[in-house]
C-alpha positions in Angstrom: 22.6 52.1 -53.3 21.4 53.5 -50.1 21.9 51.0 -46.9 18.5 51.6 -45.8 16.8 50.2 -49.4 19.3 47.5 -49.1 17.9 46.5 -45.9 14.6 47.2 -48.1 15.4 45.2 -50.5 16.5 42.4 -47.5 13.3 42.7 -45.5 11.1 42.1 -48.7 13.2 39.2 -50.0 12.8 37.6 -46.7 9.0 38.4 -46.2 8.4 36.8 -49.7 10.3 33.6 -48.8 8.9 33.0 -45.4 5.4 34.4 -45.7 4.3 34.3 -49.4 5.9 30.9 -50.3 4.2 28.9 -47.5 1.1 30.1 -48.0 1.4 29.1 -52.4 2.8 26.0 -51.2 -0.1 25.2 -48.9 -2.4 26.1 -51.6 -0.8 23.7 -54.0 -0.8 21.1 -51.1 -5.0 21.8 -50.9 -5.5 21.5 -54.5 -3.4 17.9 -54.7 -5.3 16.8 -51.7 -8.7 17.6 -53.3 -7.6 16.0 -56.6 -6.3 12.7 -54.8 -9.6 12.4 -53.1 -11.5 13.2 -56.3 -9.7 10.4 -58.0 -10.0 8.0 -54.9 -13.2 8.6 -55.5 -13.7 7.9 -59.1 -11.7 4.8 -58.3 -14.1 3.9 -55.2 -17.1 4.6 -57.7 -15.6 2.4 -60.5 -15.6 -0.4 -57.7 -18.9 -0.5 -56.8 -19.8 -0.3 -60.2 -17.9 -3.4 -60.9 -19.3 -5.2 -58.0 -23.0 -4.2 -58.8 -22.4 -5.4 -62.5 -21.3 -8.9 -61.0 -24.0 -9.3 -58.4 -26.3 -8.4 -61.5 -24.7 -11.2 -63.6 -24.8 -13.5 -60.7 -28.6 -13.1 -60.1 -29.0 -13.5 -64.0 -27.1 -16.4 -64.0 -29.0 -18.5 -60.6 
């Protein structure tokens, strides 16, 4: 093995790791931020669901 493709083989390894690999990891950090926030917002909806049902049953009830 040549020194040059070894210094190749170096330069690539290192532009994977400190280019490519931030940029999947911030991906993956996008996609768990729009799921929390699509389940925060099922959970908000389930809430006001709730609530609406029991004002309903209150105003039944009176």
């Amino acid at each position: 093995m040549k020194v040059s493709s070894l210094f190749e083989l170096i330069f690539i390894s290192l532009f994977i790791l400190l280019v490519m690999f931030p940029i999947e990891l911030n991906i993956l950090v996008l996609h768990w931020d729009f799921e929390a926030k699509k389940v925060k917002s099922a959970i908000k909806n389930k809430h006001d669901q709730a609530l609406n049902i029991d004002l309903c049953n209150l105003l039944i009830k009176t």
